[in-house]
Each structure stands twice: as C-alpha cells, then as structure tokens.
TORTORTOR-161872 format. One record per residue (C-alpha): x, y, z; residue in one letter. Coordinates in steps of 0.02 Angstrom, whole numbers, plus 50000, padded with zeros to 5 digits. Layout:
BEGIN
XYZA;...
END
This chain:
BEGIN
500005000050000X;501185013050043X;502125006849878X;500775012849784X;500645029249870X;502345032649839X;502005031249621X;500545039849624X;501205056749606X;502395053749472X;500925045949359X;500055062549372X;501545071349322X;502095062249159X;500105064249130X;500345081649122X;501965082649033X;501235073148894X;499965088648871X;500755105848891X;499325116948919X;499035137148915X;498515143349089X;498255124449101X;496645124548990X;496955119748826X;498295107448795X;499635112148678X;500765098248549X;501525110248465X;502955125748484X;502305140648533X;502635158348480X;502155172748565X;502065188948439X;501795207948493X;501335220448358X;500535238848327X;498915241548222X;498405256748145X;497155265148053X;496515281147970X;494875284747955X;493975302647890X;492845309048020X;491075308547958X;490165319148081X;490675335748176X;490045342448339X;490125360548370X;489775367348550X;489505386248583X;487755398848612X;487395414248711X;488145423548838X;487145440048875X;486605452149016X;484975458449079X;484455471249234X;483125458349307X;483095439849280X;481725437649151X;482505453449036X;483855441249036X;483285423848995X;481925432948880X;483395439648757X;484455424048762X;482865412748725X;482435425948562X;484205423448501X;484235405748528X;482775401348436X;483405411448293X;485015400548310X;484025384848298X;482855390648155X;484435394048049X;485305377948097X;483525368448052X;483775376147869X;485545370147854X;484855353747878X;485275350648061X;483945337848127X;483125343348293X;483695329848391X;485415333848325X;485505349948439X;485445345948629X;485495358748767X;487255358848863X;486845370149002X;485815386649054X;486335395349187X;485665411349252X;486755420649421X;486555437249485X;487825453049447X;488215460849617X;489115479049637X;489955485049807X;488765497649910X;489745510950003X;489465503850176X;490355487150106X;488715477450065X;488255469149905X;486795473049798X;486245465749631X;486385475349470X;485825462249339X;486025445949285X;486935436449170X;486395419949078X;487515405748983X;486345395748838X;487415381848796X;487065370748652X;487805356848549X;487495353948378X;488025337848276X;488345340748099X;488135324747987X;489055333947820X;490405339447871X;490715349747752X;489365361447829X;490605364947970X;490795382647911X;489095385247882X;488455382348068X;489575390748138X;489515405948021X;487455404448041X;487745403648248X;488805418648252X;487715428848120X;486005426148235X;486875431848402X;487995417648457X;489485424848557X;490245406448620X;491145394948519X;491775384648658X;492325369048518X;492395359348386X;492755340248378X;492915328448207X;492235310748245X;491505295448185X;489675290248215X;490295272248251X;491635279148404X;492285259648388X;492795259548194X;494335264548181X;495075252048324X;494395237448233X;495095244748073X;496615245448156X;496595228448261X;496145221248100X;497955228048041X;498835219948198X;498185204548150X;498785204547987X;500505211948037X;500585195348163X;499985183148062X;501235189247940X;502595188148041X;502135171948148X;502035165147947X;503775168547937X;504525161748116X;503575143848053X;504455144947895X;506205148647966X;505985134748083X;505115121547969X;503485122348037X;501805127547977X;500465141148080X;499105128448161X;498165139448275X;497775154848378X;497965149348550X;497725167748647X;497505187148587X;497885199548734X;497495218548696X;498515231248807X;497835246048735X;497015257048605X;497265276748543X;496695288548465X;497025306348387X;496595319148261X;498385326148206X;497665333348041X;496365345348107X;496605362048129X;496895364548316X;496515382248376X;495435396148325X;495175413548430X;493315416948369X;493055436048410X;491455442048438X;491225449148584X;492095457448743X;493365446748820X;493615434148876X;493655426948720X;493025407948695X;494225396048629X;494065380448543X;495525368748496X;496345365448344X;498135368448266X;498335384548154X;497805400048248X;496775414748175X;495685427948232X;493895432448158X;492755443748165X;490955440548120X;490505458948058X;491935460947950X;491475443847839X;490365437447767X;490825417547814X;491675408747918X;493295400847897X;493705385347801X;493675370247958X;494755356147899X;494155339247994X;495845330447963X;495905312347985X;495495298848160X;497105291948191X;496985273948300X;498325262148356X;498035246148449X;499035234348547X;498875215748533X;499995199748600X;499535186448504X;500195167048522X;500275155548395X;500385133848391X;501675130048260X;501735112748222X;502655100048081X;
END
C-alpha cells in the first residue's frame, strides 16, 4: 500500500507533461510563439460636433433669459435650414446668476444678471462645418467653446486598426514557422494592452472674436482671429483624419 502511494504522484506528472497546456486549459503539441505588434488606422471623420451659444446680460432675471431665449431660437431656426435635425442639437447648460456691485457701507447689491445658453449641435456633412458656425455667430451667438471631428461608430477605427495587427502578426508568425520548418496551426490567445486615438490633421486652435473678452476658445492647430462683422463666412474648418493604434499579444501553435 504505501508502495503505491509513493507512484502515484509521478503518474500525474508524466500525465501532464504529455499535454503542455496554456494557463493549464487547453493542451498544447506544438511550439509556441508569442508575437507583439502595433495596428493602425486612418479613418475621415464623418460627423462634427460644434459646441458654443449665448452669453448676455439683463437688469432683472426675466429681461435676461427673455433675450437669450429670442436669440436662441433664431440660432436653431437657421441651423434647422442648414439641415441640422432637431434631435441633433441638445441643450448643454443654462445658467442664470446674479451681477452684484459693492455699496458704500461694504454690502453687496444686485445690478443684473447674466445667463450662459449652451448648446451642441452635431453636423452629419461635414462639410457644413463653416456654415453652422458662420449661421450661429450671424444670429447672436457669442460662444464657440469647440469643435471636435468624429465618427458616428466611436469603435471603427480600432477594429480597422486591430484588424491591421492581426495581419501584421499573422504575417510575421508566417515567417518564424517557415524559418523553423513548421507551419501556423492555430491561435491559441490574443491579449489587447491598449488602444489610441488622435486627430493630428485638424486644425487645432481658433480665437473666434465676437464679443468682449474673455474670448472663447476652441482647439485646433493653426491660429487665427475672426471677426463676424467684417465677413461674410466663416473660415474654412479642415476635419483632418481619426488616427487609432492598437496593441495586441498574440500566440501562435506551430506545428510539423
């Protein structure tokens, strides 16, 4: 008995050595290499979002909300003829606080209030860019707070470029079974580490001047200043290209 207890253990082990496993899940008869590569992809954005609306004054509360809400709805009308769908403009924020002023005996009293109307607007030809934001600033729009290039599928340019890492590593696993006499059998695990992604091509800042200071900002390369009352549209908005790079680890049975 104690014989048998003592061979036990050394069955089990040439049990396993006679099926290499992964994580010891799937057994493995083959030589395994391990491959890490970079995917990329460029893809041309297809939609634009531009954020920006009204910043005004008024002595009492309603003055206030009533002249932001008249310019606003001009703002919409003239985005509705450019072919902006209504649930393609969504509210941001509205915010309405009191102006105060010193009083000689130290005290604060209110002189008027001041109201943001924040909206963002998602442009599906983006070569209307211009337009919208030419047709905001002409109807009373004195924020431009940005402009962003996307893709209405946010995923689409990682799987175009995981579908490049896969290539690149199937590629180059190809060519390690060839050096060493073997063919590729299978995929035995894919491990992603990371995705990016970027919009080098756009323009990256503007300085839209419209108002008093300060003035808004939105992001993009080249910088220029303009003035809505001294043109008569606004400048050319390149949307550049979506840059994405992934990060795979992919291993690979080779066998004879």
């Amino acid at each position: 008995m104690k014989k048998m207890i003592a061979i036990l253990p050394l069955a089990v082990l040439l049990s396993s050595c006679d099926k290499p496993t992964i994580n010891g899940l799937m057994p493995i008869r083959g030589t395994i290499v391990t491959i890490a590569v970079n995917g990329t992809a460029k893809m041309t954005p297809d939609i634009a979002e531009v954020t920006g609306g009204i910043e005004g004054k008024g002595v009492t509360a309603k003055e206030a909300l009533d002249k932001q809400a008249t310019k606003m709805s001009a703002i919409i009308a003239s985005l509705r003829a450019l072919g902006i769908a209504a649930n393609d403009i969504t509210t941001q924020q509205v915010n309405l606080n009191p102006n105060y002023s010193w009083t000689q005996k130290g005290g604060q009293r209110i002189v008027g209030y001041q109201v943001n109307n924040i909206i963002k607007v998602k442009i599906r030809d983006t070569n209307k860019v211009s337009q919208v934001l030419d047709a905001m600033v002409g109807d009373g729009s004195n924020r431009i707070d940005g402009v962003e290039f996307k893709t209405e599928n946010k995923d689409a340019p990682a799987q175009l470029a995981r579908a490049d890492a896969m290539t690149k590593a199937a590629a180059r696993a190809d060519a390690y079974a060839t050096a060493a006499g073997l063919r590729v059998h299978k995929i035995i695990s894919i491990q992603e580490s990371g995705t990016s992604l970027s919009n080098p091509g756009a323009p990256t800042e503007y300085l839209w001047q419209q108002l008093p200071p300060p003035p808004p900002m939105f992001e993009r390369k080249t910088t220029m200043a303009y003035d809505s009352s001294a043109a008569t549209a606004a400048p050319s908005i390149p949307g550049g290209a979506i840059e994405s790079e992934v990060h795979l680890q992919i291993s690979y049975e080779l066998r004879k």
